[in-house]
PyMOL Python script that loads the backbone (N, CA, C, O; Angstrom):
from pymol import cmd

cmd.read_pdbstr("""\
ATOM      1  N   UNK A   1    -156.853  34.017 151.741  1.00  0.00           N
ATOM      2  CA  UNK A   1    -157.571  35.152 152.278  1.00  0.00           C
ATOM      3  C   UNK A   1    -156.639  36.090 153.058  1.00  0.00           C
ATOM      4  O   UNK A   1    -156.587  37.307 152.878  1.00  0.00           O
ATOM      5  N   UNK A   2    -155.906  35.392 153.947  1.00  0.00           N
ATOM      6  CA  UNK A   2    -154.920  36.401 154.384  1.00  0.00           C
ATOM      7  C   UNK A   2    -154.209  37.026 153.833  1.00  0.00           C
ATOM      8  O   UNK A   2    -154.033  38.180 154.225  1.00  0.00           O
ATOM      9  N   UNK A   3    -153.436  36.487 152.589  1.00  0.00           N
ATOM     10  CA  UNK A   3    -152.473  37.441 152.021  1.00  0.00           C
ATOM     11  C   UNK A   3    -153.461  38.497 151.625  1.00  0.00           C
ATOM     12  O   UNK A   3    -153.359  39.621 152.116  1.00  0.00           O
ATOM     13  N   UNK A   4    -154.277  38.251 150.890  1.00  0.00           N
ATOM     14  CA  UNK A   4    -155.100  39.196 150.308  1.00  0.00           C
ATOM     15  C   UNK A   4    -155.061  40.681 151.763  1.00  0.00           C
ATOM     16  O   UNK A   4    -154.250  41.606 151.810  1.00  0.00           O
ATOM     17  N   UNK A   5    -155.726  40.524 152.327  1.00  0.00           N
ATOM     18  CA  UNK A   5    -155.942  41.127 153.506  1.00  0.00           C
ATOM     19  C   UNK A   5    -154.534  42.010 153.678  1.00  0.00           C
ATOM     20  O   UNK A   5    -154.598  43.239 153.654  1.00  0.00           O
ATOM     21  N   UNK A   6    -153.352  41.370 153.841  1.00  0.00           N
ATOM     22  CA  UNK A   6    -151.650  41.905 153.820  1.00  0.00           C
ATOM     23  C   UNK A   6    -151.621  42.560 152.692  1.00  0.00           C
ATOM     24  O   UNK A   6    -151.085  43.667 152.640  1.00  0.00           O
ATOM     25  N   UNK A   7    -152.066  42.110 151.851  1.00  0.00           N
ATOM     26  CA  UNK A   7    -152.035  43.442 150.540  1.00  0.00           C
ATOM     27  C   UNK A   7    -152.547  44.373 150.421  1.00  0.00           C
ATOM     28  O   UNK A   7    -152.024  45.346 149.877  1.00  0.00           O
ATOM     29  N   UNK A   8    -153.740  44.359 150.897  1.00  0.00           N
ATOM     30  CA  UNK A   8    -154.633  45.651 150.856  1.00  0.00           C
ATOM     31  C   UNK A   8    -154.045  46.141 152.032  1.00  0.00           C
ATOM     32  O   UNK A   8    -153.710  47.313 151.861  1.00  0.00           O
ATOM     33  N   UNK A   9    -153.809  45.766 153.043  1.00  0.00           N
ATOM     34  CA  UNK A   9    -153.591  46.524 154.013  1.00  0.00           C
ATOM     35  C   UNK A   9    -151.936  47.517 153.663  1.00  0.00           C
ATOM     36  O   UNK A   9    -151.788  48.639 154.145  1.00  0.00           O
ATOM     37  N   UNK A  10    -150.990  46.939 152.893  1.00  0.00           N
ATOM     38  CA  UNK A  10    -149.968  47.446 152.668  1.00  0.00           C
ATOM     39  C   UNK A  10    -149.905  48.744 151.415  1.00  0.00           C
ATOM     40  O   UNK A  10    -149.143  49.690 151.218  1.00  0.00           O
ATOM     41  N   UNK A  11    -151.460  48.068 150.542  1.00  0.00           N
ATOM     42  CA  UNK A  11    -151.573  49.597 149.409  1.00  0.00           C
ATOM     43  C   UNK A  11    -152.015  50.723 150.282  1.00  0.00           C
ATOM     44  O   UNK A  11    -151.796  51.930 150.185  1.00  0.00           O
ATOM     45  N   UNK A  12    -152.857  49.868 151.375  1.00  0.00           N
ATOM     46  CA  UNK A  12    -153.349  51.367 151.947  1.00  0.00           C
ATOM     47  C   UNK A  12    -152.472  51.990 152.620  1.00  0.00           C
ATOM     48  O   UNK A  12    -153.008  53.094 152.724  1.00  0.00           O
ATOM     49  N   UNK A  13    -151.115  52.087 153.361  1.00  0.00           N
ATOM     50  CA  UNK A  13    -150.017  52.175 154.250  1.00  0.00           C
ATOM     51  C   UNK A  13    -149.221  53.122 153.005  1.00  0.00           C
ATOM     52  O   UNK A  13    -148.672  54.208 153.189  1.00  0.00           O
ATOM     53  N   UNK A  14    -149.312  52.514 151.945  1.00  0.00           N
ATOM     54  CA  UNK A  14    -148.150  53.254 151.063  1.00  0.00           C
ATOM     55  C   UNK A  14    -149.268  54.390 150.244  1.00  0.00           C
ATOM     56  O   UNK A  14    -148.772  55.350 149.654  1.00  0.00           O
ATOM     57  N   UNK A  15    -150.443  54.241 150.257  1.00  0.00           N
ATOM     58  CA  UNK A  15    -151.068  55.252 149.472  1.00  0.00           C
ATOM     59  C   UNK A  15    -151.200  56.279 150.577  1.00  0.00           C
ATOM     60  O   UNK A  15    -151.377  57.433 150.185  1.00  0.00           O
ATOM     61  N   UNK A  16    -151.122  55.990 152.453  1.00  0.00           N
ATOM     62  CA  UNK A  16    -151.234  57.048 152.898  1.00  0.00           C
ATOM     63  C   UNK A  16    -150.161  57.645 153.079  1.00  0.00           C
ATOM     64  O   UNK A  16    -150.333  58.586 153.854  1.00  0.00           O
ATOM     65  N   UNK A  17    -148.473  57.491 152.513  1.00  0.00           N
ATOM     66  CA  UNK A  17    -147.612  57.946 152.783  1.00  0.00           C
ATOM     67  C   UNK A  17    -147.057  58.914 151.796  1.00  0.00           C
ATOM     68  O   UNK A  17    -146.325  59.898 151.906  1.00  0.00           O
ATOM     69  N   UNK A  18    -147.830  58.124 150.467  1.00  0.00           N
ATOM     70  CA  UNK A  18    -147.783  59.052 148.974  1.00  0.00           C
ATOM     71  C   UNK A  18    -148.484  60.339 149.448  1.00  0.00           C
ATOM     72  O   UNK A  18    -148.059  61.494 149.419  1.00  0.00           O
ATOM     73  N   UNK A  19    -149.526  59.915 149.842  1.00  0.00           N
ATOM     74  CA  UNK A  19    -151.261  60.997 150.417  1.00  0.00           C
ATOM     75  C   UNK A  19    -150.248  62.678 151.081  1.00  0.00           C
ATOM     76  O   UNK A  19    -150.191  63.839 150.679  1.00  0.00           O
ATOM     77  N   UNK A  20    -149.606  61.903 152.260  1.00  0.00           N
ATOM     78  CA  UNK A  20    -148.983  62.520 152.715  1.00  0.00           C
ATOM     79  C   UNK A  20    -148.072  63.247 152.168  1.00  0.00           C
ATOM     80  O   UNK A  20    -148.331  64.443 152.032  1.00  0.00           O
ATOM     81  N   UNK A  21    -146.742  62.724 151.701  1.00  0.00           N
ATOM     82  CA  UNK A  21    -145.810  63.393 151.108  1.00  0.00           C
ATOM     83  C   UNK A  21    -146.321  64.377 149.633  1.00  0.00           C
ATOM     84  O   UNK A  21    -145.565  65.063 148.946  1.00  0.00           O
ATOM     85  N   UNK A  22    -147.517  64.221 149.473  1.00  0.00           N
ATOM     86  CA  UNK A  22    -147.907  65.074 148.528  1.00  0.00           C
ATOM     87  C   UNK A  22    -148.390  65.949 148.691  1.00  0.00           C
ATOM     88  O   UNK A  22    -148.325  66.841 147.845  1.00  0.00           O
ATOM     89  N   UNK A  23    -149.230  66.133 150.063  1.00  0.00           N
ATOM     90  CA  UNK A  23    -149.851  67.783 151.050  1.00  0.00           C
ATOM     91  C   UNK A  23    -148.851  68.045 151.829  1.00  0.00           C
ATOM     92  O   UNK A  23    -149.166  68.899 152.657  1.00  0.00           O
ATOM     93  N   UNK A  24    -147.598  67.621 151.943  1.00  0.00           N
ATOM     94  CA  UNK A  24    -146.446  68.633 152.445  1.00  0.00           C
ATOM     95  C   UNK A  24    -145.889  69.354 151.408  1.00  0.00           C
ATOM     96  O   UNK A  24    -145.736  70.564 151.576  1.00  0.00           O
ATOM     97  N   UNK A  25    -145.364  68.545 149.767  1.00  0.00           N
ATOM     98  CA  UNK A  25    -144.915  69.224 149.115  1.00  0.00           C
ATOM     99  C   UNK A  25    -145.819  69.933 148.218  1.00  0.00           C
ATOM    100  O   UNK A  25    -145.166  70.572 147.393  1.00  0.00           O
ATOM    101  N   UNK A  26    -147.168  70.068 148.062  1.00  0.00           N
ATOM    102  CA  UNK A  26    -147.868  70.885 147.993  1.00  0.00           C
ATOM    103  C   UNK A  26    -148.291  72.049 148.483  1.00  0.00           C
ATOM    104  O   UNK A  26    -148.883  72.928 147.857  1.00  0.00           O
ATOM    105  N   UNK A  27    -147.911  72.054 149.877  1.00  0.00           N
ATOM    106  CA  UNK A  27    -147.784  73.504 151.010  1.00  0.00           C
ATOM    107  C   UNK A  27    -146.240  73.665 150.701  1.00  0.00           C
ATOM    108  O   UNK A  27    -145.924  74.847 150.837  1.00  0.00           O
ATOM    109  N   UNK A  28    -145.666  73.232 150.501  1.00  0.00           N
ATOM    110  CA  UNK A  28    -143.977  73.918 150.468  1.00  0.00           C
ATOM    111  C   UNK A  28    -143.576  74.658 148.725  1.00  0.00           C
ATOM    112  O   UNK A  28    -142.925  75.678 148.501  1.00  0.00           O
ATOM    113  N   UNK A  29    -144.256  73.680 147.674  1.00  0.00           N
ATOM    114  CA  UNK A  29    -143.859  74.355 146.442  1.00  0.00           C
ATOM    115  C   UNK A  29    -145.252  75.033 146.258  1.00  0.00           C
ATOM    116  O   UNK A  29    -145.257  75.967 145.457  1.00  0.00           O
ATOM    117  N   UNK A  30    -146.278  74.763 146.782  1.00  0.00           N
ATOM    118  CA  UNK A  30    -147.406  75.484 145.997  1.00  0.00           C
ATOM    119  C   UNK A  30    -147.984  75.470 144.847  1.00  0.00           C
ATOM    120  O   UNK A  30    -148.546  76.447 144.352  1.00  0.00           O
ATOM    121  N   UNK A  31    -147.868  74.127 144.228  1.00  0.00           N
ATOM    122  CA  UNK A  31    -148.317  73.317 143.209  1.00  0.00           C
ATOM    123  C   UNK A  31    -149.242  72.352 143.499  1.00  0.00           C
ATOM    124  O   UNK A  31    -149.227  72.027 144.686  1.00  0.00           O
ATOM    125  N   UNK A  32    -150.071  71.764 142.790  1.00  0.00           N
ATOM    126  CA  UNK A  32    -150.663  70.310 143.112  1.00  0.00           C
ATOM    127  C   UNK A  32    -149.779  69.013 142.232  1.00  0.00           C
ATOM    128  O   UNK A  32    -149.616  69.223 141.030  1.00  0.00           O
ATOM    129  N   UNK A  33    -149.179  67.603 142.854  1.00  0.00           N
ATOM    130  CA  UNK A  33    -148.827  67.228 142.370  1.00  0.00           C
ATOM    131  C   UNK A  33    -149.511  65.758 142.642  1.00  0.00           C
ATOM    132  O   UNK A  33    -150.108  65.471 143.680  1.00  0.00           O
ATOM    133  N   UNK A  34    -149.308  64.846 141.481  1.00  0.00           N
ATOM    134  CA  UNK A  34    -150.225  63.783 140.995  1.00  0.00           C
ATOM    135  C   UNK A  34    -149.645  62.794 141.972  1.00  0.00           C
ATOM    136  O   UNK A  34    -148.776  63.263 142.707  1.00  0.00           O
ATOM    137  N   UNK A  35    -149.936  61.568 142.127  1.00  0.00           N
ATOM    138  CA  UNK A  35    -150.093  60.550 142.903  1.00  0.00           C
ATOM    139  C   UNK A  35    -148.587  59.863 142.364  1.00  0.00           C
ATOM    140  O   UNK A  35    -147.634  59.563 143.084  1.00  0.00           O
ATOM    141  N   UNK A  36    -148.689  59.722 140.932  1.00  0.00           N
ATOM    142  CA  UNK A  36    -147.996  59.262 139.952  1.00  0.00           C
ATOM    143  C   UNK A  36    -146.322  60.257 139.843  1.00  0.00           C
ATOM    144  O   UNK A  36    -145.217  59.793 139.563  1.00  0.00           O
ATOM    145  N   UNK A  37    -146.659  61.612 140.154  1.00  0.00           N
ATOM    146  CA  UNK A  37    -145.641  62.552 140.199  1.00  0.00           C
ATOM    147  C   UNK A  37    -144.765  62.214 141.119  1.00  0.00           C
ATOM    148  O   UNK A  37    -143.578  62.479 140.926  1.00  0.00           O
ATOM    149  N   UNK A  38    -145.193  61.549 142.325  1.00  0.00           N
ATOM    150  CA  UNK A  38    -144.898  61.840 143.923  1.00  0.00           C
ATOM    151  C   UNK A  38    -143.881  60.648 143.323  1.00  0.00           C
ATOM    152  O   UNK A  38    -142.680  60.909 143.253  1.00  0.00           O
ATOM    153  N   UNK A  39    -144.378  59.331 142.890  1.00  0.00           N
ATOM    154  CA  UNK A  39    -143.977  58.414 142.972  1.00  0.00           C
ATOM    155  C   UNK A  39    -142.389  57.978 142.121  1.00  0.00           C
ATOM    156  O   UNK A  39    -141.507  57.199 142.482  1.00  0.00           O
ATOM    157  N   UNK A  40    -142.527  59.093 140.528  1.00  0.00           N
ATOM    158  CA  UNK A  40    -141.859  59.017 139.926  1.00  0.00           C
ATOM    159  C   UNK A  40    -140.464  60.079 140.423  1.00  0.00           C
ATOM    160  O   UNK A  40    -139.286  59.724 140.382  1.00  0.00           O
ATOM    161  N   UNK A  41    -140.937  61.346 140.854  1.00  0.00           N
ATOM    162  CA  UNK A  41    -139.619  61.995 141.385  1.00  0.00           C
ATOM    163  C   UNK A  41    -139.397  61.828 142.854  1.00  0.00           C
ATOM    164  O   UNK A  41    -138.316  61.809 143.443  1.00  0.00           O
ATOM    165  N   UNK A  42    -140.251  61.744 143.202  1.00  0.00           N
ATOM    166  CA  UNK A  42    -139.604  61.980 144.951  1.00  0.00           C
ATOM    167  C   UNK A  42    -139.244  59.974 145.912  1.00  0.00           C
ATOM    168  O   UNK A  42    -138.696  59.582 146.942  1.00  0.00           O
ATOM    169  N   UNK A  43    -139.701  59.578 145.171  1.00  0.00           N
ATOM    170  CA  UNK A  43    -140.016  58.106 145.897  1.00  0.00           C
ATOM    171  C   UNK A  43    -138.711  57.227 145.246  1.00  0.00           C
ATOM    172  O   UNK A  43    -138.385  56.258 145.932  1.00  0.00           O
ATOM    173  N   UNK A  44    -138.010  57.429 144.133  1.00  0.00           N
ATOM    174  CA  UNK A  44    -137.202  56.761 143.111  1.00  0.00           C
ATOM    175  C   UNK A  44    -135.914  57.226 143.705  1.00  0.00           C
ATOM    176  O   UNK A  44    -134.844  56.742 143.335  1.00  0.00           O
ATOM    177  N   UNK A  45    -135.995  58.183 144.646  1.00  0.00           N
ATOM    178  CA  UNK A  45    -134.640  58.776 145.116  1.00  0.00           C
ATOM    179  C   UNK A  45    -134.730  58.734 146.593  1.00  0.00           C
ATOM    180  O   UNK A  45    -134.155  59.547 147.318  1.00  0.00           O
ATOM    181  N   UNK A  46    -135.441  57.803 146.999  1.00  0.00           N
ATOM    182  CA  UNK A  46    -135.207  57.382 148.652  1.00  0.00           C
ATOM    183  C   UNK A  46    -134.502  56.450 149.258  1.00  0.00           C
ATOM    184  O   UNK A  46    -134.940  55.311 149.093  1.00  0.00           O
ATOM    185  N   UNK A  47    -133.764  56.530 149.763  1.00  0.00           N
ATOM    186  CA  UNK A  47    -132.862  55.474 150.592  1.00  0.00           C
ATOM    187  C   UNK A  47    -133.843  54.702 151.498  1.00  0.00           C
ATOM    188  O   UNK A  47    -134.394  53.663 151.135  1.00  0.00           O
ATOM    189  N   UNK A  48    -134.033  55.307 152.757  1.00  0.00           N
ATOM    190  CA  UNK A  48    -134.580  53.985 153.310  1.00  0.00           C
ATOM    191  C   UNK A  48    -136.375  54.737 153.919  1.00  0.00           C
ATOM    192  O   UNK A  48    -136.415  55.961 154.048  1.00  0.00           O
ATOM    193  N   UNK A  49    -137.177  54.232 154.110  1.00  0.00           N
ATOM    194  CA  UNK A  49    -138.290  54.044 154.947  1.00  0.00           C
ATOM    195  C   UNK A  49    -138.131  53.529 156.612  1.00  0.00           C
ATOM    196  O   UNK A  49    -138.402  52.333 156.725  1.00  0.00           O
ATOM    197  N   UNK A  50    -137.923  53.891 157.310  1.00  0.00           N
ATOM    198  CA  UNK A  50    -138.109  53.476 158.427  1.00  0.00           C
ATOM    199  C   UNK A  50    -139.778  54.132 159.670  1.00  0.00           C
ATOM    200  O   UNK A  50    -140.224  55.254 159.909  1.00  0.00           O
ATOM    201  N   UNK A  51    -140.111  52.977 160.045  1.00  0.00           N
ATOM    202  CA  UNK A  51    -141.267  53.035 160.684  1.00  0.00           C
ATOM    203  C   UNK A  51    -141.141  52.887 162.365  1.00  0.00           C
ATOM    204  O   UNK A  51    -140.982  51.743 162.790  1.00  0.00           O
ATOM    205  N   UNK A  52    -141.201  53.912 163.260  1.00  0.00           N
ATOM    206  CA  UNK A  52    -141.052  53.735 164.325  1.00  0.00           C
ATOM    207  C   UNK A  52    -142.281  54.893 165.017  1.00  0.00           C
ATOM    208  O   UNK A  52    -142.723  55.950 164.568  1.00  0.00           O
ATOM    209  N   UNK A  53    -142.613  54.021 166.494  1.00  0.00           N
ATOM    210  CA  UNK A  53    -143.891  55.060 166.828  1.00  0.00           C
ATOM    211  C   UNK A  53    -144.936  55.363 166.320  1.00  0.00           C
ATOM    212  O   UNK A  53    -145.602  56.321 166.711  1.00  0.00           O
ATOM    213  N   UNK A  54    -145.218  54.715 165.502  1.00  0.00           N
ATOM    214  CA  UNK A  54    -146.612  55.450 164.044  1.00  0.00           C
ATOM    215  C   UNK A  54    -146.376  56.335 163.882  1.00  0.00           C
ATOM    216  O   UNK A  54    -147.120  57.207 164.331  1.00  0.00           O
ATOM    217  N   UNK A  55    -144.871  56.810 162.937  1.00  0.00           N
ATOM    218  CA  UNK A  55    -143.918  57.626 162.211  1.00  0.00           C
ATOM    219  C   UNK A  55    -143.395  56.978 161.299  1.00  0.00           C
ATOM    220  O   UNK A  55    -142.694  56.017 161.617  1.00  0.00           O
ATOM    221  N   UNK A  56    -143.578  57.307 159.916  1.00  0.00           N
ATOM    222  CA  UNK A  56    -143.117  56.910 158.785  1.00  0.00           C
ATOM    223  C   UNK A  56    -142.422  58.055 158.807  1.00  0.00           C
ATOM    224  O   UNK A  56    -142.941  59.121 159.139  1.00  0.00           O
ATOM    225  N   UNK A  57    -141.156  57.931 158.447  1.00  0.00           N
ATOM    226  CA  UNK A  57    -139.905  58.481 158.355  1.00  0.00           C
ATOM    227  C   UNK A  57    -138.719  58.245 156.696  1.00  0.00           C
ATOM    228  O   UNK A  57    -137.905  57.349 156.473  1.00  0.00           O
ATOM    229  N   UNK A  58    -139.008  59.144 156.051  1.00  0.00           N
ATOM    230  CA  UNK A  58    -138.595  58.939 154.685  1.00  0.00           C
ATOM    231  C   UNK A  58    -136.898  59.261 154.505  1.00  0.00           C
ATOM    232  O   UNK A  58    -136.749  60.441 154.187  1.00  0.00           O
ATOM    233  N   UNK A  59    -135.849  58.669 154.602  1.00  0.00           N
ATOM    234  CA  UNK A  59    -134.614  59.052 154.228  1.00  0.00           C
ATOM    235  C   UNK A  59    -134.021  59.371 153.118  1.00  0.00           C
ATOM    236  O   UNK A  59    -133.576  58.343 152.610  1.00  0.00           O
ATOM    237  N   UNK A  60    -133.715  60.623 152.265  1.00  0.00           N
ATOM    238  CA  UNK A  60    -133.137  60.330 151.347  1.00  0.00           C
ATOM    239  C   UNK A  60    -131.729  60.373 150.719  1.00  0.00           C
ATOM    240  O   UNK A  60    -131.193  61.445 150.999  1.00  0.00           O
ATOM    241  N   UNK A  61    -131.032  59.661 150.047  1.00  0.00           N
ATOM    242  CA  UNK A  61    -129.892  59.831 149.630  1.00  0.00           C
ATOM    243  C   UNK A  61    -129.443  61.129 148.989  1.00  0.00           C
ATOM    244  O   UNK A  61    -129.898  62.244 148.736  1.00  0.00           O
ATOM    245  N   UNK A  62    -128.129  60.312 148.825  1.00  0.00           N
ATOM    246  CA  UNK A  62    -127.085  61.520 147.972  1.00  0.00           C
ATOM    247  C   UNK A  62    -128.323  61.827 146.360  1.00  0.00           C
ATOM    248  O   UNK A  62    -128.642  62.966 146.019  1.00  0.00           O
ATOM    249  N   UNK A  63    -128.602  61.104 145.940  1.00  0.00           N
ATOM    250  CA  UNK A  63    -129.675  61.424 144.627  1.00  0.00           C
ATOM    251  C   UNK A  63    -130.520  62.847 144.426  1.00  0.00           C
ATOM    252  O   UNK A  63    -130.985  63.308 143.384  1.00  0.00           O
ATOM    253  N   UNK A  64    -130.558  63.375 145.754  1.00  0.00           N
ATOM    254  CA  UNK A  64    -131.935  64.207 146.218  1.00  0.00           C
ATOM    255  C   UNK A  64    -131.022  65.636 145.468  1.00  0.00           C
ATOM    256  O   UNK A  64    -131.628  66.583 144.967  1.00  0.00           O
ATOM    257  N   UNK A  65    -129.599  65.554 145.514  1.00  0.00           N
ATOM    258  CA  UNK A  65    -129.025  66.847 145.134  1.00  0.00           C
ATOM    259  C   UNK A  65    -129.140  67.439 143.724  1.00  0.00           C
ATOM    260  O   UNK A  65    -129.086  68.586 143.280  1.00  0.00           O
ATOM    261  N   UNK A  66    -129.369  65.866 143.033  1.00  0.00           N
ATOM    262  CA  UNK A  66    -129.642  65.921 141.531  1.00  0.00           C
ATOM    263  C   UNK A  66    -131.057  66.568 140.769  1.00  0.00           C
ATOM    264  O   UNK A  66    -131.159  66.554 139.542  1.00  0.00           O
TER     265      UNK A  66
END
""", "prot")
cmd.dss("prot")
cmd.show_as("cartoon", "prot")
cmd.util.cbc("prot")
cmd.orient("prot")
């Protein structure tokens, strides 16, 4: 039962960070982009996640220039 509970609780953590990073780059390019979009270009080229303060904080690498 618990893990269960750790899982859901972790889709919901990463679906609100997709959620997120998709109504910023939606106000910045002015497109709507898919859940699936977010995940395949912008998420595949991140270095690290760090969580501090109830701040998800997205780093990305040298990749991002490509």
């Amino acid at each position: 039962m618990a893990r269960n509970e750790v899982s859901l609780l972790l889709s919901v953590y990463v679906y609100q960070v997709l959620h997120g990073l998709r109504c910023l780059l939606e106000r910045q390019t002015r497109q709507g982009w898919s859940l699936s979009r977010i995940r395949e270009q912008v998420l595949k080229v991140a270095d690290t996640l760090s969580l501090h303060a109830q701040r998800i904080t997205v780093h990305l690498g040298d990749a991002v220039d490509k």
